[in-house]
N, C-alpha and C positions, 0 to 999 in steps of 0.2 A: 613688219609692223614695229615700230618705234619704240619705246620701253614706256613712254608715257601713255602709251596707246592698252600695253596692258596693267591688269589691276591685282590680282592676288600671283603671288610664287609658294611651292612647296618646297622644302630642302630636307631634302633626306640627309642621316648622319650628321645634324646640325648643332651637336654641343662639344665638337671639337675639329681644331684644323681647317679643312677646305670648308665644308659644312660652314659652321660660324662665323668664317669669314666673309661668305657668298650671304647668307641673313643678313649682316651685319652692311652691305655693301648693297643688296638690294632695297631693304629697310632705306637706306641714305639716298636711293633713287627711288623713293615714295611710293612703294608695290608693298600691299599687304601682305608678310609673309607666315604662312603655318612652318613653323618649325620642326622637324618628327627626330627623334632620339631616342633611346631606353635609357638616361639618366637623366631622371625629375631633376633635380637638385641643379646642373648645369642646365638645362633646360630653364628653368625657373630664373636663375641669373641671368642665361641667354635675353630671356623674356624683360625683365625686369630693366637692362639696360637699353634694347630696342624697341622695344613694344611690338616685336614678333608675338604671333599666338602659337603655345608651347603646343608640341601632341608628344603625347608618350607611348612609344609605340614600338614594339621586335618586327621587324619588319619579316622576319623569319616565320611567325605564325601567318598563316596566309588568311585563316580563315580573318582574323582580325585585322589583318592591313587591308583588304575588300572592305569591310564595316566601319574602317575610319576615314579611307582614301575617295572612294570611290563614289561616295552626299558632296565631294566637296566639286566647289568651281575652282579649277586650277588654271590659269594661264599658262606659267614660267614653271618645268618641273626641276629642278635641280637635282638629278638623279646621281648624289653623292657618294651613299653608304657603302661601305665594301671594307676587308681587311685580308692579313695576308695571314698563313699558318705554312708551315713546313717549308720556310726561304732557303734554308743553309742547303738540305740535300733529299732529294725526293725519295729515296731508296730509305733515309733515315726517319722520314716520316709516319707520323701517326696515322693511322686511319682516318681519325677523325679530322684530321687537319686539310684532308680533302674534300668530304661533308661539308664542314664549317666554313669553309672559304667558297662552294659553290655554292650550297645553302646562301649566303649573304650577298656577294658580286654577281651571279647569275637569274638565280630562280628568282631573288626578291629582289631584283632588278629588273625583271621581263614582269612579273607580278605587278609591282610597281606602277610601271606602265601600262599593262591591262587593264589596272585601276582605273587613271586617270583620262587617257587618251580618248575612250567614248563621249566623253564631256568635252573634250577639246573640239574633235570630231563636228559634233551637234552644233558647237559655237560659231567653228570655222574662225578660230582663231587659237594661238598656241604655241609654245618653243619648248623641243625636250632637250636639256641639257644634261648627256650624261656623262662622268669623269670616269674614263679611261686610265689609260697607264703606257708610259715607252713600254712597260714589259709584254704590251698587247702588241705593239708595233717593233719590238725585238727581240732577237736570244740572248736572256740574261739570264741563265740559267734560276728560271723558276719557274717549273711546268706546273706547278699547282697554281698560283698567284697569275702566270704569267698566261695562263692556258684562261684562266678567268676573265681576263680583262682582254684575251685577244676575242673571246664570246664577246664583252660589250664593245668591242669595236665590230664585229661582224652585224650582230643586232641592229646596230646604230646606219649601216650603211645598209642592211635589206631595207631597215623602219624610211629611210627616205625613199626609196622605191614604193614602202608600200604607202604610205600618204601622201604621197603625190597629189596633188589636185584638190586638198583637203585643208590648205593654208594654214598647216602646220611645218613649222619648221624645227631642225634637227641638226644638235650639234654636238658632236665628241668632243673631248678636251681631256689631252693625252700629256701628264705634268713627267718631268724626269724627277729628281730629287727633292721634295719638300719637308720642311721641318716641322714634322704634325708627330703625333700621338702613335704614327701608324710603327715605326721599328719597334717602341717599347711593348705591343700591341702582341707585335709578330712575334717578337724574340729576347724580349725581358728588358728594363731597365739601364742593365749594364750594356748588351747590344746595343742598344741607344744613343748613349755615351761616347760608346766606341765609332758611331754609323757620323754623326753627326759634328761639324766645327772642321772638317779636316778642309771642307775651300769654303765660298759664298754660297750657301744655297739658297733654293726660292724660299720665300716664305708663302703662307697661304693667301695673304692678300692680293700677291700677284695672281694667282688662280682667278680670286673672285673678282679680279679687274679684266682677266680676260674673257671671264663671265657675262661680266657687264658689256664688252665688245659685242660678243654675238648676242644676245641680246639686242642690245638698243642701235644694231645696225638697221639701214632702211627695210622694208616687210621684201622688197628684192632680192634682199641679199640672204644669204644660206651659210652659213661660216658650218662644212662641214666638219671639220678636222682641225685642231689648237694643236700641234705639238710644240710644248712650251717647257725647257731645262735650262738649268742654268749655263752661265758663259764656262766653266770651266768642267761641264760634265758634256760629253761625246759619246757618239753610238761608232762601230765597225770596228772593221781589221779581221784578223784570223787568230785561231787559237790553236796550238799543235801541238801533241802528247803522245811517250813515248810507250806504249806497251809491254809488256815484258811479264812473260808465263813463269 
């Protein structure tokens, strides 16, 4: 189904980064978008220069992402939200750094979707877009982070099995390095600094133009999988280390 064919999108994590830039880029292809974030303030701006409708919303409380998700008619879900905790080393990690990260990329990513999909369902019209990670689709050393997003790439390829026949379509979209909010997020300000300038990376716009691909391809077409990294970042090889008691 055509992108002009649908009418409202939902974008989760939508006041920074991929989020923002997928409003900002749907908005321009004429689809009403609700916006969902936990900062009013960037929300409200969001709002204010697209004329997106802002929600403000933890996507982490379930009982209230059900009561705000789930009245609404969604077409395009843009299933954004997620962050990372415990990158550097998993043995050095917090407790909660694995909570926090399943909590948000998992649980309220599958919730998410419980939400909205009944109403898709019923319409028989629909496209869930959820944004993945290389780290779902490699070993980069981040079994917290990376253990998350290889869940929303597993979800992503049962969920087209299981609506089959239901003329919902379904697409991961698995970015390598972007320049978003997400390393100062993960690992403070100065990580950031340090993460970021060393070649070309993507920006988020490119995300949200490959958004707009699956999307607005014909209702034929199923764009399961985007893996989309920049020219000068690469997956493989071996890695080999020397032990010593």
């Amino acid at each position: 189904m055509p992108i002009h064919d649908y009418r409202t999108a939902l974008v989760t994590g939508a006041s920074a980064g991929i989020g923002r830039a997928a409003v900002r880029a749907l908005r321009d292809a004429g689809l009403s978008v609700v916006a969902v974030a936990r900062r009013a303030d960037r929300l409200e701006a969001l709002a204010d220069e697209t004329g997106a409708t802002p929600l403000v919303l933890d996507l982490c409380n379930t009982d209230a992402l059900y009561d705000a998700l789930a009245p609404l008619e969604v077409d395009v879900l843009i299933n954004n939200a997620g962050l990372g905790r415990g990158m550097a080393s998993f043995v050095d990690a917090e407790r909660g750094d694995i909570d926090l990260t399943i909590e948000t990329n998992v649980t309220a990513f599958l919730h998410t979707l419980r939400a909205v999909l009944p109403g898709m369902r019923e319409r028989k019209r629909g496209h869930v877009v959820g944004i993945g990670s290389v780290a779902g689709l490699y070993p980069l050393q981040s079994p917290i982070y990376g253990g998350s997003k290889g869940a929303v790439r597993l979800a992503s390829q049962n969920l087209r099995l299981d609506l089959a026949g239901t003329g919902i379509r379904v697409t991961e979209i698995c970015p390598g390095r972007v320049v978003t909010e997400f390393v100062a997020g993960a690992a403070g300000e100065e990580a950031a600094r340090k993460t970021y300038g060393s070649f070309d990376e993507l920006q988020p716009e490119d995300i949200a133009e490959a958004i707009l691909y699956a999307v607005s391809a014909p209702w034929r077409v199923n764009v399961s999988t985007i893996e989309i990294v920049p020219t000068e970042q690469a997956f493989g090889g071996l890695r080999f280390t020397r032990f010593e008691r």
